[in-house]
VOTIFI-911269 format. One record per atom (N, C-alpha, C): x, y negated, z negated; residue in three letters. Coordinates in pm, whole numbers, plus 32768, in hexadecimal, padded with zeros to 4 digits. Layout:
# VOTIFI-911269
XYZALA;...
This chain:
# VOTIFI-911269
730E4862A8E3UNK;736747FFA8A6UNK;73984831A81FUNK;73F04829A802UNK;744F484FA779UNK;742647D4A705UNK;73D2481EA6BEUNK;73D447A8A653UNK;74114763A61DUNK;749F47BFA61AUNK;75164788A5C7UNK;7555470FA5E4UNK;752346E7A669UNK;75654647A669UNK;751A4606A649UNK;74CA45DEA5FAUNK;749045B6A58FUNK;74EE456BA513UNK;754045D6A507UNK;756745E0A4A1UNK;762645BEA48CUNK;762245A2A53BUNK;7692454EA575UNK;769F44A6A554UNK;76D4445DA50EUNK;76AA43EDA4BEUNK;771143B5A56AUNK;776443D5A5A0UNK;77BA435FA5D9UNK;777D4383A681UNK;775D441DA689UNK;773A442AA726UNK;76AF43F7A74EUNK;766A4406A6C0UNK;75B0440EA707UNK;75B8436EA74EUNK;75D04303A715UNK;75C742A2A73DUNK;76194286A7C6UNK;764D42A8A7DEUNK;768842BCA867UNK;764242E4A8DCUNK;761A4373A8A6UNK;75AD43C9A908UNK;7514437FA90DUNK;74EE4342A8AEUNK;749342E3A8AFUNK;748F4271A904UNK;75104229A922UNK;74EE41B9A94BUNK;751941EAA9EAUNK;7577426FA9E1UNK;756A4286AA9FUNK;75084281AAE9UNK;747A42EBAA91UNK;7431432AAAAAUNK;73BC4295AACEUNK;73C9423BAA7DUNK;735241C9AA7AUNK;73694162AAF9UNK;741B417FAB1CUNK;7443410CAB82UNK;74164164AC00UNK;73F241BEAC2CUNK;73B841E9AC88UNK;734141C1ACA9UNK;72EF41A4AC53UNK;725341C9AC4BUNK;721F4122AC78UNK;71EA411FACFAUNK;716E40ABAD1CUNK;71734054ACBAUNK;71773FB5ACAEUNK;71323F69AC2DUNK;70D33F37AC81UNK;70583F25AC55UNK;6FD63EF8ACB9UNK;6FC53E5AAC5AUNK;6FFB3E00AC0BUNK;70043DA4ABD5UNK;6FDD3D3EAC54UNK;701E3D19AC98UNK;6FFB3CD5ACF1UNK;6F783CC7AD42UNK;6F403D42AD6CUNK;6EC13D25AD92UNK;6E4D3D29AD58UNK;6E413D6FACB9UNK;6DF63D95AC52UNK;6E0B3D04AC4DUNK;6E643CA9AC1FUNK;6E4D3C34AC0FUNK;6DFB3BAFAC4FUNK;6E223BD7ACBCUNK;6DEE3B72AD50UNK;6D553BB5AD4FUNK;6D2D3C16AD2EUNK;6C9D3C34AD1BUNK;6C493C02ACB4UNK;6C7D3BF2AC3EUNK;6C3D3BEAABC3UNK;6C1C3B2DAC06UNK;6C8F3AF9AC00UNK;6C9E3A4AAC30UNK;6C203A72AC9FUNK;6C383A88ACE6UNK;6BCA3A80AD51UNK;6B393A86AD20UNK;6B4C3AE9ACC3UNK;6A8D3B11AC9CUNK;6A763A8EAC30UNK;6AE13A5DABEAUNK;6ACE39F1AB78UNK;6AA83985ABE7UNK;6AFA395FAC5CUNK;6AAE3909AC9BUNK;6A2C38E3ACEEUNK;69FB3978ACEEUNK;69583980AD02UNK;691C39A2AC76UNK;69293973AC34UNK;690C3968AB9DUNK;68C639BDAB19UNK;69463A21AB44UNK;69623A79AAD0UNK;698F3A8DAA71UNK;69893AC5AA07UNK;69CD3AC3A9A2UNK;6A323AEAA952UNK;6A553B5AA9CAUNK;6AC33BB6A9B7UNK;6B2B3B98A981UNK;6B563BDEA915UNK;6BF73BB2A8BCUNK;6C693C1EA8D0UNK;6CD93BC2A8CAUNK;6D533C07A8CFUNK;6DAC3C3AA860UNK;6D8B3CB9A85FUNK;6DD93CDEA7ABUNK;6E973CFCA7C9UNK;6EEB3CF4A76EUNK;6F533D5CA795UNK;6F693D86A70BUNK;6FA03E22A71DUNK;6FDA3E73A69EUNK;703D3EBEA68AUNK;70793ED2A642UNK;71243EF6A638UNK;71273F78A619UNK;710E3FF1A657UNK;712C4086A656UNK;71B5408FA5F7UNK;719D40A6A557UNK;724740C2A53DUNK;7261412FA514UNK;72BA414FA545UNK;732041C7A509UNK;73A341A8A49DUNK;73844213A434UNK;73F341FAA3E2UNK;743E4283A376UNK;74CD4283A390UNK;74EF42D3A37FUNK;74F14313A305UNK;74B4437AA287UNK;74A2436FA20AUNK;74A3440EA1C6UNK;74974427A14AUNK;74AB448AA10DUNK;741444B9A129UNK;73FD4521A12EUNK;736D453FA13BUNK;736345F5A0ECUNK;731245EDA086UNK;7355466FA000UNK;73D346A2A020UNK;73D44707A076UNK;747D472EA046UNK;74E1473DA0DBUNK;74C946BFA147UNK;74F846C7A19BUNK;74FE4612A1D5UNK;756045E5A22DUNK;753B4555A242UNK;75264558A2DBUNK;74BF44F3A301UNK;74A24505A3B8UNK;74554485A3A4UNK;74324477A40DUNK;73F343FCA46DUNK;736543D0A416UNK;73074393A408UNK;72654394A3D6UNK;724E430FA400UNK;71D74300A423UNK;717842AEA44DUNK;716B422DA3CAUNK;716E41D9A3E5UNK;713D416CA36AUNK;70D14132A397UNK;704B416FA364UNK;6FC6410AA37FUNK;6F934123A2F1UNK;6F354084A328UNK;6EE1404BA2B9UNK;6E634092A2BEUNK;6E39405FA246UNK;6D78407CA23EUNK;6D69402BA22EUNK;6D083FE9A253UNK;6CA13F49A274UNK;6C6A3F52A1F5UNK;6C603F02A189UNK;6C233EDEA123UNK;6BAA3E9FA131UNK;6B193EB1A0D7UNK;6AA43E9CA0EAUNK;6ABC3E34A0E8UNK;6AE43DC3A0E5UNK;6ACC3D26A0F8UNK;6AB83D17A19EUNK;6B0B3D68A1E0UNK;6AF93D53A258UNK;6AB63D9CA2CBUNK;6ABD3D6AA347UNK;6A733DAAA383UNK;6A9C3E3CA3A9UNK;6A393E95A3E6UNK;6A513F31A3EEUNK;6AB53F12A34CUNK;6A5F3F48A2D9UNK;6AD43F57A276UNK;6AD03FE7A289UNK;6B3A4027A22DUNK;6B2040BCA256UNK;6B6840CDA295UNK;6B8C40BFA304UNK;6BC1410AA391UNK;6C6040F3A371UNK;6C9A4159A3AEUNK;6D034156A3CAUNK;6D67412FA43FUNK;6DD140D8A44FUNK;6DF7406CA488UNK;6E8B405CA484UNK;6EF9402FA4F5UNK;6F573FF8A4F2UNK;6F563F70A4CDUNK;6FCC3F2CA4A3UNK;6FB93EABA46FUNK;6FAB3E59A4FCUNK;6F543DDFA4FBUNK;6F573D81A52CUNK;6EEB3D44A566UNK;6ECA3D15A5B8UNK;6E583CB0A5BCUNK;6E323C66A62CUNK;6E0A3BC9A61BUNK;6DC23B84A6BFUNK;6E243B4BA6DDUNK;6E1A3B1FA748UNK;6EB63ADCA77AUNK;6E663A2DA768UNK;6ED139F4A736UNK;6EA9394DA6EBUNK;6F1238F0A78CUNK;6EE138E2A7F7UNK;6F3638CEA855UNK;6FC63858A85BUNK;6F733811A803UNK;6FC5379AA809UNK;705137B9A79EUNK;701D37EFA74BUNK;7079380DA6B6UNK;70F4387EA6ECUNK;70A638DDA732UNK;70DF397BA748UNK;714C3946A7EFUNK;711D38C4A849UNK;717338D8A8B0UNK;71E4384EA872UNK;71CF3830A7E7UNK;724E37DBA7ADUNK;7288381BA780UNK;728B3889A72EUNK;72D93906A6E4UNK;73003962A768UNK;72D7398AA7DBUNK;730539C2A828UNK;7385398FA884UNK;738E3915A86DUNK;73FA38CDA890UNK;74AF3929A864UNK;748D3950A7F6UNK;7509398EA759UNK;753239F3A7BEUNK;74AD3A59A7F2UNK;74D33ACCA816UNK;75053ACBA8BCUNK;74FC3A59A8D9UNK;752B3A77A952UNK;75D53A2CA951UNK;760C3A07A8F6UNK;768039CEA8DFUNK;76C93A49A8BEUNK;76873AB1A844UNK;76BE3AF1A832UNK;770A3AEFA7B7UNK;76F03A8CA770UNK;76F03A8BA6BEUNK;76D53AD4A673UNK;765F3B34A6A7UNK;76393B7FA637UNK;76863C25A692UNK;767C3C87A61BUNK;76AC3CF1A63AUNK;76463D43A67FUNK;75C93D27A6A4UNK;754F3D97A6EFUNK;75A83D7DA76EUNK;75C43D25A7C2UNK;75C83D34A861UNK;76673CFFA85FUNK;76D53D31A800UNK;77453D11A842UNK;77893DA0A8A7UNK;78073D7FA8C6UNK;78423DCDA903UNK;77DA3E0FA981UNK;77F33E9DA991UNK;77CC3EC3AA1AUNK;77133EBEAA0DUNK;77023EBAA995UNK;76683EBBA9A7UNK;763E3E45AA0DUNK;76933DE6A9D3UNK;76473D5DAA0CUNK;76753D4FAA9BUNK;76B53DABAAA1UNK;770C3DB0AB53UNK;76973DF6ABD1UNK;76573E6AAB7CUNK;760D3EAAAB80UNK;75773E8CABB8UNK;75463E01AB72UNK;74D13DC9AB54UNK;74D23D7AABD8UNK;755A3D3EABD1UNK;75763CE6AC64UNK;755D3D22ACE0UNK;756D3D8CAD04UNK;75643DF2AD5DUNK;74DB3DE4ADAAUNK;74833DCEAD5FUNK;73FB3DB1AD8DUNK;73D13D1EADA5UNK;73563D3DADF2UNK;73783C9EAE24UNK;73443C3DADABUNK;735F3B9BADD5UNK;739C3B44AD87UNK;731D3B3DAD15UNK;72A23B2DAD71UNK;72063AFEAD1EUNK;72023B93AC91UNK;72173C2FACBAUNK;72023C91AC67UNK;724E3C8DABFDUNK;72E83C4AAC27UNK;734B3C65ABA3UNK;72DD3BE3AB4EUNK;72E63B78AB9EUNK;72A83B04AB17UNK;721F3B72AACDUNK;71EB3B9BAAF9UNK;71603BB6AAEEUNK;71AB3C19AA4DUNK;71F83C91AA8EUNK;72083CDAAA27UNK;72583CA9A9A1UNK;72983C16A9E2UNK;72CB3BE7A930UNK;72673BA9A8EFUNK;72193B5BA933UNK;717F3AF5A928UNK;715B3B64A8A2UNK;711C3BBEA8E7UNK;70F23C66A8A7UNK;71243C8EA824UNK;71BC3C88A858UNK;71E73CD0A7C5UNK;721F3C86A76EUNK;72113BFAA78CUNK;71F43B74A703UNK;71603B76A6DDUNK;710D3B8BA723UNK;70C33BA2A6AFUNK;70AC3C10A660UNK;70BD3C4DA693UNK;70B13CBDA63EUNK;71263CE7A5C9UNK;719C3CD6A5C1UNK;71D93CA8A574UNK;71DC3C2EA4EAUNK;71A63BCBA534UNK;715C3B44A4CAUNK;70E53BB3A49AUNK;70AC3BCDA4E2UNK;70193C37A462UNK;70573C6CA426UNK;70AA3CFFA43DUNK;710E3D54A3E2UNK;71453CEBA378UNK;71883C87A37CUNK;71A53C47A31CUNK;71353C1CA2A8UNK;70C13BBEA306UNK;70673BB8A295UNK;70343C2DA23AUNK;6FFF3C9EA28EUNK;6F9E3CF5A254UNK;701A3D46A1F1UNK;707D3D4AA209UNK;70CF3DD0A1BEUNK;71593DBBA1AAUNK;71573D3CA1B5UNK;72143CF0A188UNK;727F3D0AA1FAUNK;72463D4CA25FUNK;72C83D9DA2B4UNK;73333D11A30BUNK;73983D0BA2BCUNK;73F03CADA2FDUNK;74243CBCA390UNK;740F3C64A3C8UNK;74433C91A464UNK;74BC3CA2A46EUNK;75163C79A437UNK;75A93C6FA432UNK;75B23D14A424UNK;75563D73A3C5UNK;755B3E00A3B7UNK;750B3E75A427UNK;75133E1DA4A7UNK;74D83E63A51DUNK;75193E94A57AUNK;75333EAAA5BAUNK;75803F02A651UNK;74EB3F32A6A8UNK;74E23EE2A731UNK;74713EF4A76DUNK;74973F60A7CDUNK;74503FDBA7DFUNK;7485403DA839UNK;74244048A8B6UNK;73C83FFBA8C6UNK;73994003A954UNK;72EC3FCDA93DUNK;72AD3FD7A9A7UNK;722E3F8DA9D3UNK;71B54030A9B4UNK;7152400DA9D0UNK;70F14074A9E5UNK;7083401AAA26UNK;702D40A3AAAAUNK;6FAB4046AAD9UNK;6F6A4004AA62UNK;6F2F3F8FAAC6UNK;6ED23F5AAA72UNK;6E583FBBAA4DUNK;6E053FBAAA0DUNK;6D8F4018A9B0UNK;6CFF3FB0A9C2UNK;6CBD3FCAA9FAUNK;6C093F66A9F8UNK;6BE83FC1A98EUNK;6BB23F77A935UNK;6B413FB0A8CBUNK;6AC53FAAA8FFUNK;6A624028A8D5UNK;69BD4043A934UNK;696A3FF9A8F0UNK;696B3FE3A847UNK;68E63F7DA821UNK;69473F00A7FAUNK;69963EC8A82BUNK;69933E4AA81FUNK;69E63DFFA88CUNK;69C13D84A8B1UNK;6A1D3D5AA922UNK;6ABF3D45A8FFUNK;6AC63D79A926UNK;6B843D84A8F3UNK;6BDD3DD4A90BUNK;6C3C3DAFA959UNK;6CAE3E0EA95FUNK;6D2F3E02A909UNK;6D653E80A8EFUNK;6DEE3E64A880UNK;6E733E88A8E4UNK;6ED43E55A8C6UNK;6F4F3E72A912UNK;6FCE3E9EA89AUNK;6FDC3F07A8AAUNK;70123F58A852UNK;70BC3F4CA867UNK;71053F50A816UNK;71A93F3AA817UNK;71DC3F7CA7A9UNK;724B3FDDA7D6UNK;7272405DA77DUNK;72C93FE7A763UNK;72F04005A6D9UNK;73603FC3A65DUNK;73C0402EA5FEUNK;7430405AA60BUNK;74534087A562UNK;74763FFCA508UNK;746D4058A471UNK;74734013A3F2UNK;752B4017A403UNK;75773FE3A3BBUNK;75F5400AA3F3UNK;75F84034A347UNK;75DF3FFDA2E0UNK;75F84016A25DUNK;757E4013A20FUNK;75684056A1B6UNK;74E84078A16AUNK;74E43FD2A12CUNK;74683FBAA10DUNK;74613F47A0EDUNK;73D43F4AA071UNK;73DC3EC8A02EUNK;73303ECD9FBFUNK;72EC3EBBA013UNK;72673F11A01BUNK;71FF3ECDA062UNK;71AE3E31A009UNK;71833E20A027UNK;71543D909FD6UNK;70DD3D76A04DUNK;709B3DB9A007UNK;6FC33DC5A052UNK;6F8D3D47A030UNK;6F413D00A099UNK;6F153C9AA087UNK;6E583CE6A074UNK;6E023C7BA044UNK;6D7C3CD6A035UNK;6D4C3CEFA0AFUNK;6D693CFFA11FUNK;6D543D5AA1A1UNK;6D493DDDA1A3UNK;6DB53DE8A152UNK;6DDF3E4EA144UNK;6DC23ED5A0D8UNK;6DA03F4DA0C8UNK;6D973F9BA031UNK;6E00401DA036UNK;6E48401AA094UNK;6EDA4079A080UNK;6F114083A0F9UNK;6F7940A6A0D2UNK;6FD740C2A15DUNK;6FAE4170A149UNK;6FE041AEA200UNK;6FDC4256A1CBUNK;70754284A230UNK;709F42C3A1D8UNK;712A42DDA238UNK;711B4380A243UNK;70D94387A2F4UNK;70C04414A306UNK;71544440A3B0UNK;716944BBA35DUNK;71D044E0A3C4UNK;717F4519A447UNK;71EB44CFA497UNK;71EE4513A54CUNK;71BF45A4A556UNK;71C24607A500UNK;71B64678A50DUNK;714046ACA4E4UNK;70F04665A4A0UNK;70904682A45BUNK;7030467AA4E8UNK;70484624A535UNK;6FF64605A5C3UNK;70074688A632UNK;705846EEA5ECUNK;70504752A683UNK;70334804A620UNK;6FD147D9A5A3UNK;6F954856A56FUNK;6EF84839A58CUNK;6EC948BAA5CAUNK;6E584882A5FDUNK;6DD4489CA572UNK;6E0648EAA531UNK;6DB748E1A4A3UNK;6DBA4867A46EUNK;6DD347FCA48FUNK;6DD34790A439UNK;6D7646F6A4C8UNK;6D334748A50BUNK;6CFC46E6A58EUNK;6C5D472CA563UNK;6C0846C9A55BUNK;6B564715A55BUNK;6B3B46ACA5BEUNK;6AA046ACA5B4UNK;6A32467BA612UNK;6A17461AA598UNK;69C145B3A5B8UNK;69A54556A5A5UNK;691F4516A5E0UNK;68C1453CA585UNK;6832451EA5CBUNK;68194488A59BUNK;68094423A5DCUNK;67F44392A602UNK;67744377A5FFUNK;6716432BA5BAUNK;668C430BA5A8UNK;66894286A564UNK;66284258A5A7UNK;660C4198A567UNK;657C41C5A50DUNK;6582419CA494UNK;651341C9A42BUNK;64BA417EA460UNK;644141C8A3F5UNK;63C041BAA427UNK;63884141A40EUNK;62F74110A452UNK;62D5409DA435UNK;63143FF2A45AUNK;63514001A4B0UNK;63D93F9EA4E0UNK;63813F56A55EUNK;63A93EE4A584UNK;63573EBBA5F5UNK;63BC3EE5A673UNK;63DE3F0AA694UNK;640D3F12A6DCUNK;641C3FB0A70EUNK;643B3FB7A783UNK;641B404BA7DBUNK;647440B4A781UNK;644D4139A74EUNK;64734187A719UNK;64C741CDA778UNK;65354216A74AUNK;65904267A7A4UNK;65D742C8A764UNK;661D4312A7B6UNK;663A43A9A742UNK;669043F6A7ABUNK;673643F2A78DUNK;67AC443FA7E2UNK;67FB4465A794UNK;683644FAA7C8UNK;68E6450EA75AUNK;693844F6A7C3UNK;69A044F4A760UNK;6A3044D9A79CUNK;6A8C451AA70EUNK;6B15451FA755UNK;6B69456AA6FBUNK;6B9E4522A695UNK;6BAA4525A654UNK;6BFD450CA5BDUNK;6C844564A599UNK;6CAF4512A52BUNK;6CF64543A4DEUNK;6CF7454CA464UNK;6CDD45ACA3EFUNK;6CE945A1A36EUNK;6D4E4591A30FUNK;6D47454EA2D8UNK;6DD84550A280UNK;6DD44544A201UNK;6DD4459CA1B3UNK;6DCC45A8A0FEUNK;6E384557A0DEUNK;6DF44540A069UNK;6E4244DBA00BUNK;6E9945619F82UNK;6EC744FF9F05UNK;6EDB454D9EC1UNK;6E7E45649E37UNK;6E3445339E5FUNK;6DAC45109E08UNK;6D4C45769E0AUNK;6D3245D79E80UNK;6CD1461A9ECDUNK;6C9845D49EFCUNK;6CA0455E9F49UNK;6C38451F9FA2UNK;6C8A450CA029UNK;6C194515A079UNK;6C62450EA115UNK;6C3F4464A146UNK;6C904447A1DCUNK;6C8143D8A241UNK;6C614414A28EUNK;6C3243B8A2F6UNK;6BCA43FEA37CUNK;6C41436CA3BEUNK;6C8943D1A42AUNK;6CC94397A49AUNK;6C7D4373A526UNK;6C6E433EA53DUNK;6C064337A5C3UNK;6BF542A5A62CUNK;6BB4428EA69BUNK;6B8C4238A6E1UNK;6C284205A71AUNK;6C3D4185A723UNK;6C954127A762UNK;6D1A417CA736UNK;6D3F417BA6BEUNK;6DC6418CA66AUNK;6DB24226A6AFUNK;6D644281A695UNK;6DA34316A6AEUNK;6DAF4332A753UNK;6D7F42C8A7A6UNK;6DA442C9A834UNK;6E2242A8A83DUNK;6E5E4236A7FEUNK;6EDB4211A810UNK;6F5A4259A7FBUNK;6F164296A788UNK;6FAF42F7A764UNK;6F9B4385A7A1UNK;6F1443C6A7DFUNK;6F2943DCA849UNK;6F5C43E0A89BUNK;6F44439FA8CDUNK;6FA4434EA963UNK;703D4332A967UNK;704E4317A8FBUNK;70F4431CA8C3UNK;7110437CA8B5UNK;70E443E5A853UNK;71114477A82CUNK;713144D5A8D1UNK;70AC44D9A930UNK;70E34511A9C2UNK;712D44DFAA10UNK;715F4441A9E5UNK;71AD4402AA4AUNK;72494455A9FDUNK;72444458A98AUNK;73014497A958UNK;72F54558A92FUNK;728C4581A952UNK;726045FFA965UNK;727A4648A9F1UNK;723845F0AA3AUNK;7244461AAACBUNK;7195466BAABEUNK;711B462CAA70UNK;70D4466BAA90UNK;70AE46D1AA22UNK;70DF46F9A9B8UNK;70CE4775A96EUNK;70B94772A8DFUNK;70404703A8CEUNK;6FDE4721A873UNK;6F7D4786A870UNK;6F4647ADA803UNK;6EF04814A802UNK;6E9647E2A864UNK;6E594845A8D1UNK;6DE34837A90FUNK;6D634872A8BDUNK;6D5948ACA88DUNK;6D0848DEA827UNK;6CE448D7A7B0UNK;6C8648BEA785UNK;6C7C4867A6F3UNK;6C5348EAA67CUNK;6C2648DAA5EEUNK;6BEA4913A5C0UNK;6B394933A5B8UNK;6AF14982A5BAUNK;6A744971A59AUNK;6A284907A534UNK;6A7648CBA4F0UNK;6A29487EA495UNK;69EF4805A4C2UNK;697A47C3A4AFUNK;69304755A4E3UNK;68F1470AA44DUNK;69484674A469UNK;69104605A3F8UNK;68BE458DA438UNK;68854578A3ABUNK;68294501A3FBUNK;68494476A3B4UNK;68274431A414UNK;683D437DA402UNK;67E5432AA405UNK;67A642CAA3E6UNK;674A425EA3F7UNK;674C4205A401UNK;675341CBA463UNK;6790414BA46EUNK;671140E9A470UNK;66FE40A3A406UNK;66AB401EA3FFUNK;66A73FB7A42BUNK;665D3F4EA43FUNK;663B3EFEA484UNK;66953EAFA45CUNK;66C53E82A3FAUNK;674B3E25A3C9UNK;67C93E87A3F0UNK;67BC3EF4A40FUNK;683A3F0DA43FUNK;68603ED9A4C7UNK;67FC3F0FA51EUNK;67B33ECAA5AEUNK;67943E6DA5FCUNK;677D3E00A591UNK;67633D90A5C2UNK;678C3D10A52AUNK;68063D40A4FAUNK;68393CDCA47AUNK;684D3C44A4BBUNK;682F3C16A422UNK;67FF3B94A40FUNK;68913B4AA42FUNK;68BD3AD3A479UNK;690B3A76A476UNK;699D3A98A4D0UNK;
């Protein structure tokens, strides 16, 4: 893949949303499952989050970058790194989903929303259901006005392994740079470019361990990461839910051609019992 469309401000989004209208949405039965297990009485929650892309100066060139948050210690998993958005509030999120299926707002006008129709009737609701909430979070956590969205397509839903919950992910561009305005959820936005995701010097290992002394069964796995320096000298550790997703996005407009190979380096994590099993 040519990096340089990256750096295409009017085509990438195009090639983006061809590439996403191809691809399976499993919304519909990921859904009818979760309902099902809640009615043998589970607890399972429904998150959605707004994958955005936005087009920006980045040192001495302008291209595409990722806009995610870092979870601020007030909340749960603080630390981690995250797209904006959150639980789906059903009653609130299928009254605001009403907007988007009229077609008021600018995420699902024109052929997008022609697009969405295409699939059957229960998935399109499902995927605006989806990407009202996650939009209402983006607003709370980081000011992002919806009126400043253009929705370019769906992504599978994502199960998270330690907690009951699946997220349903929905690519967005920013259409115009905007203030962020962080609510305390939040402790920064990080605006990392598309390209930074296909140098494989910048992917390690990630050794996973629940500290010692914890009641609960000890366990210990890697998985891949991503590092990302600041300008401070301090790095982020990309990983779990969020670095599957953009994953999964990156080979869906790749065709496949992320690094398969990582670097030798291996970091470690600890995840505590309040990370694990947080309060409320």
């Amino acid at each position: 893949m040519d990096l340089d469309i990256f750096q295409n401000k009017d085509f990438f989004p195009r090639h983006v949303r061809d590439r996403l209208s191809a691809v399976p949405v499993d919304y519909k039965e990921k859904n009818l499952q979760i309902d099902k297990s809640r009615q043998e009485g589970s607890n399972h929650m429904k998150a959605a989050v707004v994958l955005l892309l936005h087009f920006t100066k980045i040192k001495d060139r302008n291209e595409y970058v990722f806009q995610l948050i870092k979870r601020s210690s007030k909340v749960k998993q603080g630390g981690d790194i995250g797209c904006p958005g959150g639980m789906l509030q059903p009653r609130q999120d299928n009254m605001l989903s009403s907007f988007l299926k009229t077609g008021m707002l600018p995420a699902l006008r024109g052929r997008i929303a022609r697009n969405i129709q295409n699939v059957d009737s229960d998935t399109a609701t499902l995927i605006r259901l989806f990407l009202t909430t996650a939009l209402r979070e983006a607003w709370e956590e980081i000011g992002l006005n919806p009126l400043n969205t253009k929705f370019l397509g769906a992504l599978s839903s994502s199960p998270l392994n330690m907690f009951a919950r699946t997220i349903f992910p929905l690519v967005c561009m920013t259409r115009r740079k905007f203030v962020y305005t962080l609510n305390p959820e939040v402790d920064k936005i990080l605006e990392i470019p598309l390209s930074f995701f296909f140098e494989s010097g910048n992917y390690a290992m990630l050794n996973i361990k629940t500290s010692s002394g914890e009641n609960h069964e000890f366990f210990q796995y890697q998985t891949p990461c991503v590092v990302i320096p600041d300008d401070r000298g301090n790095e982020d550790i990309l990983w779990g839910a969020t670095f599957q997703i953009i994953q999964n996005f990156l080979n869906i407009i790749s065709g496949g051609e992320l690094p398969s190979t990582y670097s030798s380096r291996i970091l470690d994590k600890v995840l505590t019992s309040k990370y694990i099993f947080p309060k409320g």
